[in-house]
C-alpha positions as CSV (number, residue, x, y, z in Angstrom):
1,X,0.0,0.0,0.0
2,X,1.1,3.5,-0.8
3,X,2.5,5.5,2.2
4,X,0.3,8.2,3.8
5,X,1.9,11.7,3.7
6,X,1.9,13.3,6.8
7,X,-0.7,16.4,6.5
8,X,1.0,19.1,7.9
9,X,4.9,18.6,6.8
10,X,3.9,16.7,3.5
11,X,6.4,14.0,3.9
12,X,5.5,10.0,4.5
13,X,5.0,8.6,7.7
14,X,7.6,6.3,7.9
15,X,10.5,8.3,7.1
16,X,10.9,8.5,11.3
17,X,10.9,4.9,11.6
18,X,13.5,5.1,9.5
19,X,15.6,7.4,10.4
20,X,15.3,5.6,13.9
21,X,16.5,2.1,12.7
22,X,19.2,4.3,10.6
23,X,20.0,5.7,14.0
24,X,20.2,2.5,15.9
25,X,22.3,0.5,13.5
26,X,25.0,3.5,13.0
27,X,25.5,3.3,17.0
28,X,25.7,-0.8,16.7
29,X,28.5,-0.1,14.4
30,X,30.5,2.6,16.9
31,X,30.4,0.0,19.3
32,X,31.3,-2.3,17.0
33,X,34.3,-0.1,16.1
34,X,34.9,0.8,20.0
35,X,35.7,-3.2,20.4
36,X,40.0,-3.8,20.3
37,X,41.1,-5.1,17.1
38,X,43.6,-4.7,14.8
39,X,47.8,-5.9,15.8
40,X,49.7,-5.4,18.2
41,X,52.7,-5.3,19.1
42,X,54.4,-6.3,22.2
43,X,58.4,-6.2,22.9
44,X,58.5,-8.8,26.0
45,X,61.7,-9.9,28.3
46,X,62.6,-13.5,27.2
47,X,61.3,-15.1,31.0
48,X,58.0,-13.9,30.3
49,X,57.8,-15.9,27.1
50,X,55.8,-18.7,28.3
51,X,52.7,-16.4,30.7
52,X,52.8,-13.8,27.9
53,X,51.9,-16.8,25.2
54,X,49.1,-18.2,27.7
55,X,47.9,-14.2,28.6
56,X,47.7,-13.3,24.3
57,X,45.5,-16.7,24.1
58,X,42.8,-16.2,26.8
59,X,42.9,-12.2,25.9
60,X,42.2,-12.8,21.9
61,X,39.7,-15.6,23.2
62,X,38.2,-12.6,24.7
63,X,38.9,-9.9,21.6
64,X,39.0,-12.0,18.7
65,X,39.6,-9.2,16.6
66,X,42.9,-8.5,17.6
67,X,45.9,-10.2,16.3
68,X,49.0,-10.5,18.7
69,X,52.6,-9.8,18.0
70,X,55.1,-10.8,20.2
71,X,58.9,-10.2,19.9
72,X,61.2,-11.7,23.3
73,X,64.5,-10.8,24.1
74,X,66.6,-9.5,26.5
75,X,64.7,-6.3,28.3
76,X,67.2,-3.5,27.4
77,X,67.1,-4.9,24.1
78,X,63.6,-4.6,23.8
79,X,64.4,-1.0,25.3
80,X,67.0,-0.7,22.4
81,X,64.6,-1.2,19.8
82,X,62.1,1.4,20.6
83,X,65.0,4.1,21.5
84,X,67.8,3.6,19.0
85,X,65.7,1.3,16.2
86,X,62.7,3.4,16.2
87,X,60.7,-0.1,16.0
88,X,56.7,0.3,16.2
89,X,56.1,-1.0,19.5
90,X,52.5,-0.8,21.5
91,X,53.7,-2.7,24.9
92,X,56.7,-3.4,26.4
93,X,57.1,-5.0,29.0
94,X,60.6,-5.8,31.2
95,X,62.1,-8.2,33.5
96,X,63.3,-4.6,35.3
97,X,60.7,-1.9,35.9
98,X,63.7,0.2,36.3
99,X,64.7,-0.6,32.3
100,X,61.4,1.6,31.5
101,X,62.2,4.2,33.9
102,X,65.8,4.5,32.9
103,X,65.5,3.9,29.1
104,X,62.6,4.8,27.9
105,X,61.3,7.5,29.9
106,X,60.4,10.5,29.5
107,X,60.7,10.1,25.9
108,X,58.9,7.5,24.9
109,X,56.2,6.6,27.6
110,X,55.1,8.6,30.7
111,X,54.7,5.9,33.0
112,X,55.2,2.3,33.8
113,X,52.8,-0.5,35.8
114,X,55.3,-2.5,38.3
115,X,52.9,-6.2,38.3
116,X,55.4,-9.4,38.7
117,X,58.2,-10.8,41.0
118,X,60.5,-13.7,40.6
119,X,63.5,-14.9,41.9
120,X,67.5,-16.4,41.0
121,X,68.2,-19.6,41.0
122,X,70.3,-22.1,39.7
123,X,69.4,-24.4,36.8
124,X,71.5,-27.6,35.8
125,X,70.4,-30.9,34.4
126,X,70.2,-34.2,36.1
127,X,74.1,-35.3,34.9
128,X,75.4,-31.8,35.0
129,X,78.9,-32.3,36.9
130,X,78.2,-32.4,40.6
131,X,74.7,-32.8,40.0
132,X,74.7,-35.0,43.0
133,X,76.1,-33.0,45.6
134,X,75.9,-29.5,44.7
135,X,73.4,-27.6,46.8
136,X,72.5,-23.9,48.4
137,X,75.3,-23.6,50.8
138,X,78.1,-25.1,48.9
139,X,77.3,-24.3,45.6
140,X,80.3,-21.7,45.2
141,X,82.7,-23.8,45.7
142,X,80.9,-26.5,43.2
143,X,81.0,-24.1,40.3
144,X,84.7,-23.2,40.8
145,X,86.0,-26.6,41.1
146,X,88.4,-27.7,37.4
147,X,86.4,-28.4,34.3
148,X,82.2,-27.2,35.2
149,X,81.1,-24.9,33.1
150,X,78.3,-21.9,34.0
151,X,76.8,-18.8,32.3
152,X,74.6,-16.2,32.7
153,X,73.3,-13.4,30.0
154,X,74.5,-10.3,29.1
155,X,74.6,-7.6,31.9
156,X,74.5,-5.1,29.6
157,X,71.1,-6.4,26.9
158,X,69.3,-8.5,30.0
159,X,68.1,-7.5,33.9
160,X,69.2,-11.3,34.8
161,X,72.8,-10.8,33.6
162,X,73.2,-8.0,36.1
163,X,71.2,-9.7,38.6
164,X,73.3,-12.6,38.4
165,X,76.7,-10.6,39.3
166,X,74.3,-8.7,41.7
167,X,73.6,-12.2,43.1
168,X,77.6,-13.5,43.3
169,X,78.3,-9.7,45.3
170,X,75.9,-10.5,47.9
171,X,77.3,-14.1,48.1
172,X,80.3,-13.1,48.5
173,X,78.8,-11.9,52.1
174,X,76.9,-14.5,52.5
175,X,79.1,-17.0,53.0
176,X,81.7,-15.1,54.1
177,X,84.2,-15.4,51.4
178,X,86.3,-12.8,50.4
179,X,87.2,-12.6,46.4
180,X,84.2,-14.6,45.3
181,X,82.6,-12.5,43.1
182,X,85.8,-11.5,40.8
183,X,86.2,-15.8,40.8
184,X,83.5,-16.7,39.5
185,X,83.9,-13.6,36.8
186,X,87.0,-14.7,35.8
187,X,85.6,-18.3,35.4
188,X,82.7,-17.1,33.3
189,X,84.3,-17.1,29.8
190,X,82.3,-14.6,27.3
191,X,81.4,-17.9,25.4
192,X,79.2,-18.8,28.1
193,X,77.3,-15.4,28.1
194,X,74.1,-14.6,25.5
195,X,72.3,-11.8,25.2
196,X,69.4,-13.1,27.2
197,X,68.6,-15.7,30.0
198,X,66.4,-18.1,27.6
199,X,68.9,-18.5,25.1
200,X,71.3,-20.4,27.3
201,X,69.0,-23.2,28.0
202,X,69.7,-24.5,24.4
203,X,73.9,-24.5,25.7
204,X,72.6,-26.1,28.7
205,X,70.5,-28.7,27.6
206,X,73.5,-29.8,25.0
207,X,75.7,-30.1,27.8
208,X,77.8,-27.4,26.8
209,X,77.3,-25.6,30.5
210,X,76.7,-27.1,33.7
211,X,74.7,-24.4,35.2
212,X,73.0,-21.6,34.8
213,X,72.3,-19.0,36.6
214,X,67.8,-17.7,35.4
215,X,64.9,-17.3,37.2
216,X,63.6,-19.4,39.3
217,X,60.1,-19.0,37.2
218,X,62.0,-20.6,34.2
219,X,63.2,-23.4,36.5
220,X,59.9,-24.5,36.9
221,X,58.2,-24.2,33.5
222,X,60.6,-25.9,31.8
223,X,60.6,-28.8,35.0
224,X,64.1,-28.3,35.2
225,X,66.1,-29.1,38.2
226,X,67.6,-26.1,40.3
227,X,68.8,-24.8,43.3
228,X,66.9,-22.6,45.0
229,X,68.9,-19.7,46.8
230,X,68.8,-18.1,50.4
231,X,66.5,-15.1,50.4
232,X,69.6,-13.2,51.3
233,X,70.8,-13.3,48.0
234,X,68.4,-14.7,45.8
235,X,66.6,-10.9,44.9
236,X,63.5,-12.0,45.9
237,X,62.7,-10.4,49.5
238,X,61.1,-6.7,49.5
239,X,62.0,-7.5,53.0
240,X,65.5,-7.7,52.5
241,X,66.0,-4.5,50.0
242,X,68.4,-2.5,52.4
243,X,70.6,-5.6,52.3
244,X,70.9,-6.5,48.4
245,X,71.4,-2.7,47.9
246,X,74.6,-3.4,49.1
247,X,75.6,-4.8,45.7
248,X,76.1,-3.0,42.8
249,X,77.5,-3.0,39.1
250,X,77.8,-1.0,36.4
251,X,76.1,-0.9,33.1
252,X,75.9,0.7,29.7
253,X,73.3,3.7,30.1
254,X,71.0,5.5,27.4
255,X,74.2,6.7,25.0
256,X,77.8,5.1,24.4
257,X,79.6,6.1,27.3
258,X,77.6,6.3,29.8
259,X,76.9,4.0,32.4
260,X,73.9,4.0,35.2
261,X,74.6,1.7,38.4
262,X,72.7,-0.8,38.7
263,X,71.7,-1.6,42.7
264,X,70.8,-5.0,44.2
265,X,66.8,-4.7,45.0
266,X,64.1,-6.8,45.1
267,X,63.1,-8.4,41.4
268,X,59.8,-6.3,40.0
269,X,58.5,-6.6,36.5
270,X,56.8,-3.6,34.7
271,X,54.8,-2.8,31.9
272,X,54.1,0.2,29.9
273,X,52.4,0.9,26.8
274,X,54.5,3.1,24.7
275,X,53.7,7.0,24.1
276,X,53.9,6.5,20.4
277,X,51.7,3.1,19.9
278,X,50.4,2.4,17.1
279,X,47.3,0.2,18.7
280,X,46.6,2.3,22.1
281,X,43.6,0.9,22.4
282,X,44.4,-3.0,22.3
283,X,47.9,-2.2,24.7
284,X,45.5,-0.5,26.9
285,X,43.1,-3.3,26.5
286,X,45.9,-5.9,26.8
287,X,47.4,-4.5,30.3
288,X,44.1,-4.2,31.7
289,X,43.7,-7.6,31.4
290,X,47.2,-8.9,32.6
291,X,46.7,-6.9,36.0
292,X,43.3,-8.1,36.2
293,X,41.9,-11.3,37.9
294,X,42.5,-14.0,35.0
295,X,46.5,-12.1,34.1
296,X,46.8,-12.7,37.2
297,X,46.4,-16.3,38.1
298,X,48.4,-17.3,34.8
299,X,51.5,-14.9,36.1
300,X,50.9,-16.8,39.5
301,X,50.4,-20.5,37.7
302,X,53.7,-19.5,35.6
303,X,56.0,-18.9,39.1
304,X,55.7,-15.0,38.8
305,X,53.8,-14.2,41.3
306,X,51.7,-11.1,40.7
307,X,52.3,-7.8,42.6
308,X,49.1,-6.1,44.1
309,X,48.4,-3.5,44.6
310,X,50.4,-3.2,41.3
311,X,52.7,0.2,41.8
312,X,52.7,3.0,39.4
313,X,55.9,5.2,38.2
314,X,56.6,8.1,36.0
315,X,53.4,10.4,35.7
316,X,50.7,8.5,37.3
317,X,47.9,11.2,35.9
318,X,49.0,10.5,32.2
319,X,47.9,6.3,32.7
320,X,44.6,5.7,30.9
321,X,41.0,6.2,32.8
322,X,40.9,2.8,31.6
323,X,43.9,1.2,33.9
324,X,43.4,3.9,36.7
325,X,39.9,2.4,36.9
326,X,41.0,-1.1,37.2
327,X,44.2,-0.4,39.5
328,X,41.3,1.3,42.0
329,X,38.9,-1.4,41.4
330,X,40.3,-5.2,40.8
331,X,40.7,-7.1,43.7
């Protein structure tokens, strides 16, 4: 049937109507379009390999629209790629809160979410040399005896090379003997150091090292033996701060030739999303979730237990509503 024109403005009745269903399905669409999608890009220290693959899954499970790019190494390297590279990067996230706050900041992201620990420890397999007698108290003297081998990464690309030294220092203390960390240097050959912690497990599980010093995180999801180390020196104690501040090295800083020292403290992880992202609102999306209630329980199911109240550095006022929201609210 023809339409009726309305009598006083001449024009059909159901031009409303339709204007109304035009209405509706334009606002579907800008939800539609609010929803995260789209890559993105996260530069990730090597230890978080294994929670970061298990967070991406559950979070595009979640936002199927977005498509995940991940990119391990060690933390500074990651830092590297954003400062000196000029890499696209929407996330990074370090082994070393401290990496963001001293690389990246204030030039390339205003502030940074602290939201893991971990600890050192020892890895070896079950025939490394000694395998059968080395243990926490005696293990300095195990790893200098004639032909075992034992690495560590690079202080200078990765948080756990410096930790590692940081970790022989307070030994040193420990067990009260004197030269110990400049031993155990000098019986570290620069063969058996790589830029980043994960990459000497391959060296390890050949048989070309005996040990290795990693977290303890990575100890346990790869079901790897290890020694587990006295709080005292084994990073791990927010308790015990004062004390591993007594251990310090340098390493390279933000241009050739300058160095920042590095301080024994407790191990924190951080996370920022970069000022420059190309995806802001998947990163933002993405860390949401990690320092929510399901990030959580897989950092805490990987061995990297999950700091909260997560801590906040840089400019606190220039996070997202979006993360301010959820730091105030998850519990």
């Amino acid at each position: 049937m023809p339409s009726e024109l309305n009598k006083k403005t001449g024009h059909h009745s159901f031009v409303l109507p339709v204007i109304a269903i035009l209405t509706w399905l334009l606002s579907g669409a800008s939800m539609a379009v609010a929803e995260p999608h789209g890559e993105l890009i996260i530069f990730h220290a090597g230890s978080l390999s294994i929670p970061f693959q298990q967070i991406s899954k559950a979070f595009t499970k979640k936002y199927p629209q977005v498509h995940i790019l991940r990119e391990a190494a060690g933390s500074r390297t990651c830092a590297r790629k954003i400062t000196d590279l000029g890499k696209p990067c929407d996330i990074m996230a370090s082994a070393d809160y401290t990496v963001i706050d001293n690389l990246l900041m204030p030039n390339f992201t205003a502030w940074d979410i602290a939201f893991a620990t971990n600890e050192m420890a020892i890895m070896y397999r079950p025939d490394s040399k000694y395998a059968g007698e080395i243990n926490e108290k005696n293990w300095p003297e195990v790893l200098l005896r004639k032909g075992v081998r034992y690495g560590h990464s690079d202080p200078n690309t990765d948080p756990c090379g410096y930790r590692s030294q940081l970790v022989w220092q307070l030994a040193e203390n420990y067990y009260n003997k004197p030269g110990l960390y400049e031993k155990l240097k000098k019986s570290c050959p620069l063969q058996n150091i790589r830029p980043k912690e994960t990459d000497l497990m391959a060296l390890l599980e050949s048989g070309e090292l005996d040990y290795l010093f990693i977290y303890r995180s990575i100890c346990e999801q790869h079901h790897m033996p290890f020694i587990a180390l006295p709080d005292a020196i084994n990073l791990k104690s927010a308790a015990m701060a004062e004390y591993y501040a007594r251990a310090s090295i340098k390493i390279s800083g933000k241009k050739p030739g300058e160095y920042i020292l590095k301080k024994g403290k407790p191990m924190v992880y951080g996370i920022t999303v970069c000022t420059n992202a190309p995806n802001r609102e998947a990163a933002t999306a993405f860390v949401q979730f990690l320092i929510g209630p399901e990030g959580r329980a897989i950092m805490n199911k990987n061995g990297q237990p999950p700091l909260w109240p997560v801590r906040v550095s840089g400019n606190a006022k220039l996070l997202p509503d979006v993360l301010k929201n959820s730091i105030q609210t998850t519990h």
